[in-house]
C-alpha positions in Angstrom: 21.1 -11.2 -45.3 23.2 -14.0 -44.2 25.7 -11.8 -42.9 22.7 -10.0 -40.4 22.6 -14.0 -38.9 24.6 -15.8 -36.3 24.8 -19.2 -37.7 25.8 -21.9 -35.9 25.7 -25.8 -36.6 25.4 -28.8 -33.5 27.1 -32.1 -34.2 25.9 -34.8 -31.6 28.9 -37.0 -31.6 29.6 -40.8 -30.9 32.5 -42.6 -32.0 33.0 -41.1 -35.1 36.5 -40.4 -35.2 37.1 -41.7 -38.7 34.6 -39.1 -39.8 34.0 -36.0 -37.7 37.2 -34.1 -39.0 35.9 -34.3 -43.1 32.4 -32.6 -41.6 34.6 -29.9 -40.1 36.4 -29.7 -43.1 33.2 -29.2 -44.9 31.3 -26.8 -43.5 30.6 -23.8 -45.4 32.3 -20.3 -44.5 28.7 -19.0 -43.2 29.1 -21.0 -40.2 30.0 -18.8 -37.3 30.1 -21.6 -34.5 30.3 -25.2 -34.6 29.3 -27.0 -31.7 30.5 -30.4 -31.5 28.3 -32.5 -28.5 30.6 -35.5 -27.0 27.9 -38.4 -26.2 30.3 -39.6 -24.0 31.4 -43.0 -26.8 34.6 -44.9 -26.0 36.7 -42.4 -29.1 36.7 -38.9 -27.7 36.8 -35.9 -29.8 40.2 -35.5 -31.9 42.8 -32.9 -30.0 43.4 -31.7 -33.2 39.8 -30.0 -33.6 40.4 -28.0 -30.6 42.6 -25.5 -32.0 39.6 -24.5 -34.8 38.4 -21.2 -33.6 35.0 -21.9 -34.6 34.8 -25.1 -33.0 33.1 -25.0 -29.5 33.3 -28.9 -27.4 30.7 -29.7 -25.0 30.3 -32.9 -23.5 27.6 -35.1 -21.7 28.0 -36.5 -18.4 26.2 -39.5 -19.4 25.2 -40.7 -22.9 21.7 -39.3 -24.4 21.5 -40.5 -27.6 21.6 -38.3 -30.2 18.5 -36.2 -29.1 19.8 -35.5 -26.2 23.1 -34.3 -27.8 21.5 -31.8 -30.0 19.7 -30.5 -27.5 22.5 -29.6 -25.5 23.7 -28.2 -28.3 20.3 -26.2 -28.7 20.3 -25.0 -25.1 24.0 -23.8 -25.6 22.8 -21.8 -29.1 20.1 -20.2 -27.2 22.6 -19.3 -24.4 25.5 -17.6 -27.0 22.5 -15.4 -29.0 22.7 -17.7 -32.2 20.2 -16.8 -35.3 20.1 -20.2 -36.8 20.8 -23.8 -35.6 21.4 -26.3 -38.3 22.2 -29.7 -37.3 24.6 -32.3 -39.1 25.6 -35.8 -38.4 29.4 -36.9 -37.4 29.2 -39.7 -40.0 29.9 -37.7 -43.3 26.6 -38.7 -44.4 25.3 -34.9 -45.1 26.1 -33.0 -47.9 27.7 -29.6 -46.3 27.0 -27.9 -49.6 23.1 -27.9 -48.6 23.4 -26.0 -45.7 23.1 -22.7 -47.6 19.4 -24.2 -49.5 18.2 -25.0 -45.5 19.5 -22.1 -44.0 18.0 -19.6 -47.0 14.0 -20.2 -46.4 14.6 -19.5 -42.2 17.0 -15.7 -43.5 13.9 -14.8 -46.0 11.5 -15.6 -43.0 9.5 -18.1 -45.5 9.7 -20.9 -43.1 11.0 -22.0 -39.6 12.4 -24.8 -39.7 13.6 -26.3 -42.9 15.2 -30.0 -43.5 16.1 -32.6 -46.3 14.0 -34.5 -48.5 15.9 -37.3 -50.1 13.0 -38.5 -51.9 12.9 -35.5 -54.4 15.8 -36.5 -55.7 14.8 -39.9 -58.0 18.6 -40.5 -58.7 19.5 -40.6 -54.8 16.5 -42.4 -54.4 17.0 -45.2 -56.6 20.6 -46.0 -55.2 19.2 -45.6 -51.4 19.4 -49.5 -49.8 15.8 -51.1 -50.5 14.8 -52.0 -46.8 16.2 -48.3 -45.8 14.0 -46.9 -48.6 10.9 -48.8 -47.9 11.3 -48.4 -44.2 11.5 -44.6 -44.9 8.7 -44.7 -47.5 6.0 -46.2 -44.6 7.5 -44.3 -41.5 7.1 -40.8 -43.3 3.8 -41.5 -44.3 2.8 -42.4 -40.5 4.6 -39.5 -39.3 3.0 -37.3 -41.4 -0.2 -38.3 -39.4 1.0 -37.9 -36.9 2.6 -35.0 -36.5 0.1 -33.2 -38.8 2.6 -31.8 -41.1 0.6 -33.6 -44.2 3.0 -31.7 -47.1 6.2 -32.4 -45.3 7.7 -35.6 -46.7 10.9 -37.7 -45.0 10.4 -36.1 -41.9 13.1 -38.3 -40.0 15.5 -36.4 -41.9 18.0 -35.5 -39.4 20.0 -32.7 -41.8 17.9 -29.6 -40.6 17.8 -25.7 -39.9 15.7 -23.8 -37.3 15.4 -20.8 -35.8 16.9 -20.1 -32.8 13.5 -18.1 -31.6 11.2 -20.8 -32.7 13.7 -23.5 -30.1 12.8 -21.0 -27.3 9.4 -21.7 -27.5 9.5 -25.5 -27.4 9.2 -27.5 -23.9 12.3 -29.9 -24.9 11.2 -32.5 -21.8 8.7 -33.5 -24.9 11.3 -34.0 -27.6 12.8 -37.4 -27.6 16.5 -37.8 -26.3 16.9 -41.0 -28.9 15.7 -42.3 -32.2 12.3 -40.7 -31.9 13.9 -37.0 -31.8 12.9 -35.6 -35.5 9.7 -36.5 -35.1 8.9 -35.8 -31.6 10.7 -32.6 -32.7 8.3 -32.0 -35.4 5.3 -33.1 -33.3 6.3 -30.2 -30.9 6.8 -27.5 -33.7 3.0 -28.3 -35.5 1.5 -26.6 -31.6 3.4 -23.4 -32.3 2.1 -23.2 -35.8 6.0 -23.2 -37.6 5.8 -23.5 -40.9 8.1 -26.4 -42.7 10.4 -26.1 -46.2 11.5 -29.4 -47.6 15.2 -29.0 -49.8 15.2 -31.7 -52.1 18.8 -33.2 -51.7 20.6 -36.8 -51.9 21.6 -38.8 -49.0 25.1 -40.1 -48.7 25.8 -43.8 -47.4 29.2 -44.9 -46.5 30.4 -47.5 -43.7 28.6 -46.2 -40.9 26.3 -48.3 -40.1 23.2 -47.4 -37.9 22.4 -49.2 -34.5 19.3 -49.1 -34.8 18.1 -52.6 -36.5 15.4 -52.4 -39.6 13.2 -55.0 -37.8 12.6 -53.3 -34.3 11.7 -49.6 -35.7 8.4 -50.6 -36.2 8.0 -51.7 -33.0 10.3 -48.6 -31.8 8.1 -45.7 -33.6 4.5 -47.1 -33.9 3.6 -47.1 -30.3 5.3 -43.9 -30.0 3.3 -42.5 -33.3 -0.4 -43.5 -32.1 0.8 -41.7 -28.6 1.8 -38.9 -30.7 -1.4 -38.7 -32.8 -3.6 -39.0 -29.8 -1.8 -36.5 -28.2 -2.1 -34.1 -31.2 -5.8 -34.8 -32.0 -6.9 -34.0 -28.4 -4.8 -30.6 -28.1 -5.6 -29.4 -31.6 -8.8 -30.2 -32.0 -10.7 -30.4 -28.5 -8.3 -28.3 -25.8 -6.9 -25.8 -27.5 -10.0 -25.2 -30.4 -13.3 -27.1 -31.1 -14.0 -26.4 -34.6 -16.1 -28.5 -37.5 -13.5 -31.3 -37.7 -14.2 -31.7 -33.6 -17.8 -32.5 -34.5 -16.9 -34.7 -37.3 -14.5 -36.8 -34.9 -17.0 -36.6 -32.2 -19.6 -38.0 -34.3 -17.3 -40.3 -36.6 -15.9 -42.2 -34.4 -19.0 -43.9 -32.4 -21.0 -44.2 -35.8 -17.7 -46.1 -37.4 -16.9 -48.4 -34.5 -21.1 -49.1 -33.7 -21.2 -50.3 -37.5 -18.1 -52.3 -37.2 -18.9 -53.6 -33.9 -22.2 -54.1 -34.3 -21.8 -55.8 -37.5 -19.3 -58.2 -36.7 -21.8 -59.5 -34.2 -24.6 -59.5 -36.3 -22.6 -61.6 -38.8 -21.6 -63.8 -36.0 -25.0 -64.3 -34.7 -26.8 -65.0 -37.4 -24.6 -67.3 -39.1 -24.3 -69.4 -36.0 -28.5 -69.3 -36.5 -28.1 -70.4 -39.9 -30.4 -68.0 -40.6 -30.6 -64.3 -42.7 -29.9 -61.4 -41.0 -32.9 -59.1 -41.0 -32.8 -56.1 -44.1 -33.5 -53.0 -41.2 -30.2 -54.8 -39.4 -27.8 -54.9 -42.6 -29.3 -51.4 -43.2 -28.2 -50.1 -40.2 -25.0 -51.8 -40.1 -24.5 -50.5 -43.6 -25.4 -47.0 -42.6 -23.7 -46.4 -40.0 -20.3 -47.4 -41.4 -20.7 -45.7 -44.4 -21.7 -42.4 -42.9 -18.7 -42.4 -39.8 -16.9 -43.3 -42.4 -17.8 -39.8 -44.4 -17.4 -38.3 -41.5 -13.4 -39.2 -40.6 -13.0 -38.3 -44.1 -14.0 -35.1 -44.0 -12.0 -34.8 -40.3 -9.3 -36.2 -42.0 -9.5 -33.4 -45.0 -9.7 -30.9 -43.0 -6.3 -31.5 -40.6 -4.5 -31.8 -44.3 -5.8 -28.3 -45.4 -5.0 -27.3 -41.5 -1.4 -28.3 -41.7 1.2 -25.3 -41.8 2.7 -24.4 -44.6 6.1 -22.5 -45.7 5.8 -19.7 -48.3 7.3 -20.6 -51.5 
């Protein structure tokens, strides 16, 4: 069945000269084209790789980021007729021996879009840098929420496979040209419904090191996260359907933030007073934040069951 595919892989490049001619060398014979995206960094791409027949060079006019780059290399898939797109990095930090384990679920139509999960593997996971780890650990759990694919985990995972029909369905002015492109990726694959197949594999760390500093991602992904939720929440459940989970949002929500609200100025209130707060007034506090609480719950439950999911 491989053979019935046109595979190709896109390798968003940056000033990874050291590197990019061991991922070449790497690559598995299945791979039919390699497109190599030139970010437009101060070391070009090596001569040398030129004279590979498989190897196709495009180059930016300006510098995307590496969102930006792998979409140019999507847009030039779509344009040659290519099957499957599976994307590496030009640091030599992927495992090229995985690409057949991604590329399998998309050729036995079990999934869409299928990517790495380094935390399946406990060895790799124990030798993966402890900030990088925990960092990883929190982010996936928020983009999970976000992005509604609840049984997905490492979802930043940037070693992925997907179908070249299921990129020609995606808007790509909503997918992030930089850091946020995995998951703005995802976020824009949960709205056509593509289902998601996790390959447990081990990540490699050698001297690249990333640009991207541990202490600003937080403030990099969590404003872009809430947006992302929002955005989900309001399309999935109130313009595109209105189902049970609608009502208990609808309702949850008011009921939660009244309790909250209500009770914090109650508290306030009172114990300026010096006096007790009336029993009907902690009752209804009470109430009221117990049951929107119930009620997100259940909203919550409901996206998790919602969530698409690959065929095992």
């Amino acid at each position: 069945m491989l053979e019935k595919n046109k595979i190709a892989v896109v390798i968003p490049y940056f000033n990874a000269s050291k590197h990019i001619e061991r991922v070449i060398k790497k690559l598995p014979a299945i791979i039919d084209i390699i497109y190599i995206v030139d970010d437009c960094g101060t070391e070009p791409v090596p001569n040398n790789l030129a004279n590979n027949t498989k190897v196709v060079i495009l180059k930016n006019e300006t510098n995307l980021g590496v969102g930006g780059a792998t979409k140019a290399g999507f847009n030039k898939a779509i344009t040659d007729d290519i099957d499957i797109v599976v994307k590496v990095d030009a640091d030599d930090q992927m495992d090229a021996n995985y690409i057949a384990y991604l590329v399998a679920p998309l050729v036995n139509e079990t999934s869409e879009y299928a990517k790495g999960n380094r935390f399946r593997d406990f060895r790799a996971l124990h030798n993966m840098p402890f900030f990088r780890k925990a960092g990883n650990l929190l982010l996936s759990f928020l983009v999970k929420a976000a992005t509604g694919y609840w049984h997905n985990f490492d979802p930043t995972n940037g070693f992925f496979a997907i179908k070249v029909n299921t990129l020609k369905q995606l808007d790509f002015s909503n997918i992030s040209n930089r850091y946020y492109f995995e998951t703005s990726l995802i976020a824009e694959l949960y709205f056509q419904e593509a289902r998601i197949y996790d390959i447990a594999m081990p990540a490699i760390y050698g001297d690249e090191k990333s640009s991207m500093s541990v202490w600003k991602m937080p403030f990099v992904f969590i404003p872009r996260l809430l947006k992302t939720f929002v955005k989900r929440i309001l399309k999935s459940y109130f313009l595109y359907d209105f189902n049970m989970s609608s009502i208990y949002i609808l309702l949850g929500i008011p009921l939660f933030l009244f309790g909250v609200i209500y009770g914090c100025y109650t508290w306030w209130y009172y114990t300026s007073q010096n006096i007790f707060a009336p029993t009907g007034t902690i009752m209804l506090v009470t109430l009221t934040i117990i049951l929107g609480f119930q009620l997100l719950l259940q909203a919550i439950h409901y996206d998790i069951t919602k969530a698409p999911k690959s065929l095992k």
